[in-house]
N, C-alpha and C positions, 0 to 999 in steps of 0.2 A: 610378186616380189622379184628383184634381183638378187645373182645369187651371192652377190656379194655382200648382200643385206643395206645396199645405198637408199634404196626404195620400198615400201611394203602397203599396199594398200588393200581394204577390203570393205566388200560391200553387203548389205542385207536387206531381204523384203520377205515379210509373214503377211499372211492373209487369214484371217481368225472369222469365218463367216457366222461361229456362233456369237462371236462378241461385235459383233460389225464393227471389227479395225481391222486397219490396215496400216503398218508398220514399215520405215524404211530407214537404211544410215548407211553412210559411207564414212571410212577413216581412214587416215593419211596418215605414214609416219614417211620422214623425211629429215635430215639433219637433226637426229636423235628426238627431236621432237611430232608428239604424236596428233594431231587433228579428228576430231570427230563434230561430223553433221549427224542429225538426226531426224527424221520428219514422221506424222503420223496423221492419219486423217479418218472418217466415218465413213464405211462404206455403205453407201445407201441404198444400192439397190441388188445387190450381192454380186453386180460383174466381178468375176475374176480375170478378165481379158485386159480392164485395168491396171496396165504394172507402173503404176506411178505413187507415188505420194510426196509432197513437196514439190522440192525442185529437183530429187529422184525418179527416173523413170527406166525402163527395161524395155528394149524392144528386141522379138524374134526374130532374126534375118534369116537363120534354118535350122529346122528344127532340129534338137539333138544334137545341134555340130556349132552355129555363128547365134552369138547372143552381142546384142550392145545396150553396153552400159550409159547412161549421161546422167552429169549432178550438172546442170544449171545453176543461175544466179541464188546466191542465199549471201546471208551474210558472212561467212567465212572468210569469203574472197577466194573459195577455191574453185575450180571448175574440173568435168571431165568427161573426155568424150572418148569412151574407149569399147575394145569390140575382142572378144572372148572367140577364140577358133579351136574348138577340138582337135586332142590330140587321138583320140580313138573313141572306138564305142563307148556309151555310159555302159558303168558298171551298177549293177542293181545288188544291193544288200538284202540280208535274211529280211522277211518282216519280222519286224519289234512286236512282238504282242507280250502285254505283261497281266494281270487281275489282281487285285486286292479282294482277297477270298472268289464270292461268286461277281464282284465289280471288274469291272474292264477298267483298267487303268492307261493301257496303252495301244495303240493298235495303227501302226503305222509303216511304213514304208520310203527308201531313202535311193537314189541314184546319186551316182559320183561320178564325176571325169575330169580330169585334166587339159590343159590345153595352154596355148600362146595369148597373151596380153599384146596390143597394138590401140593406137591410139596417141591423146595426148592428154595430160594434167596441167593446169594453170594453177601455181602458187606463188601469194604475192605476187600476181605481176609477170612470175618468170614463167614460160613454158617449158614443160620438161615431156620430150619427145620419149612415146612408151615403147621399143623396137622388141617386137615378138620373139627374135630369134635371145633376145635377152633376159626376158620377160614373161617367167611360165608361170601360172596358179592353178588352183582349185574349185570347182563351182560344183553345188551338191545340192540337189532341189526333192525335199521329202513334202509329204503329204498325207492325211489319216488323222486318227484321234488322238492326243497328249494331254497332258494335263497344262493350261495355260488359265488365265484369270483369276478370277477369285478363290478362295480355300473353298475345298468340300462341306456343304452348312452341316452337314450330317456324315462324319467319318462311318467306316467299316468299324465294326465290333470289334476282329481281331488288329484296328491298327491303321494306318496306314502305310502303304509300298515302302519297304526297307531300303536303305543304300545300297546303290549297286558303283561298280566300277567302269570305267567307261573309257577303253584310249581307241583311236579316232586316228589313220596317219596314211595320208596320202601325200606321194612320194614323186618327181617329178627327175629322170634324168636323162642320160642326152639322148637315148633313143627310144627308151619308152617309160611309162610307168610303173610304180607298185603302187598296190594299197592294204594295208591290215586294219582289220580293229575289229575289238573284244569285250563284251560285254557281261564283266560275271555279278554273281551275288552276291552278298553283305558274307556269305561264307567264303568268297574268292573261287566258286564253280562257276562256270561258263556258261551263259543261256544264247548267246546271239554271237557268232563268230563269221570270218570269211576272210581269203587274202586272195589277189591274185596279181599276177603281172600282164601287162597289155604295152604290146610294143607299139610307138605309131603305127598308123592307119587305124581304119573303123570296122576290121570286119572283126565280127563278136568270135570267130572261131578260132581265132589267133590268143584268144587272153587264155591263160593258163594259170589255174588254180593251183593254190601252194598250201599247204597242212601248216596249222598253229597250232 
């Protein structure tokens, strides 16, 4: 996003190797109005080194640090070819583990960082040049068990996992970042928390943990 909010665009890809799918979308918003692509395809043979679906695809330039993005031809008429630069080390969150009674309900794991947008977008026709020093976002890639597909054929005796509250808020400013989020219970107590500040560069010793 810019931070003037001219620009805002975001991307996604799920890999569900018990359901053999594989999941992708990108969305544009851009003069108040919002665009979304979506693609999804069967994974057949369970690569996950595949980061494509559609005319969605991900490639590695280095690990941890340069990711690029591209949406190729579809019918939108959008395109884009843009390339993700860390701004510091990823930040690793608590693991998520939850159960419903003696069931594992959740059991996962999430990284977050921050970083520079460069690149470009085609809409309608027009090119709109993505200049990194204008252009900061968010990329956060978890992994582990959740609850995704079909309902449970057979609930838990006492229930199933109650509501929980969930804020999520990675923070981007001019010389480094923050991040908090907080995950309590349908009583409003707190089971998964962490914050910290990470100024550019990537060395993990520099981020400093902050009490919520």
């Amino acid at each position: 996003y810019s931070a003037d909010g001219a620009i805002f665009f975001a991307a996604a890809m799920g890999f569900y190797p018990q359901l053999g799918i594989a999941d992708a979308a990108f969305s544009l918003i851009i003069d108040g109005v919002q665009h979304n692509i979506r693609a999804s395809r069967h994974i057949s043979n369970g690569e996950r080194m595949d980061l494509s679906a559609g005319p969605i695809h991900i490639e590695i330039i280095e690990p941890l640090n340069i990711v690029r993005l591209c949406l190729d031809a579809n019918d939108s008429g959008i395109l884009a070819d843009l390339t993700f630069t860390a701004r510091h080390t990823p930040i690793e969150e608590p693991r998520f583990i939850r159960r419903n009674g003696t069931r594992l309900f959740m059991d996962y794991t999430r990284m977050t960082q921050n970083g520079r947008w460069s690149g470009n977008i085609v809409n309608e026709g027009e090119n709109i040049a993505i200049d990194p020093e204008a252009i900061k976002g968010t990329r956060d890639r978890s992994w582990g068990i959740r609850p995704v597909g079909a309902p449970e054929p057979q609930p838990p005796p006492e229930g199933n996992f109650a509501q929980f509250f969930w804020l999520w808020a990675p923070c981007n400013f001019g010389t480094h970042s923050a991040f908090a989020h907080t995950n309590d219970d349908a009583n409003g107590l707190p089971w998964n928390r962490r914050a910290v500040i990470a100024p550019d560069g990537h060395a993990a010793s520099d981020i400093d943990e902050v009490d919520i």
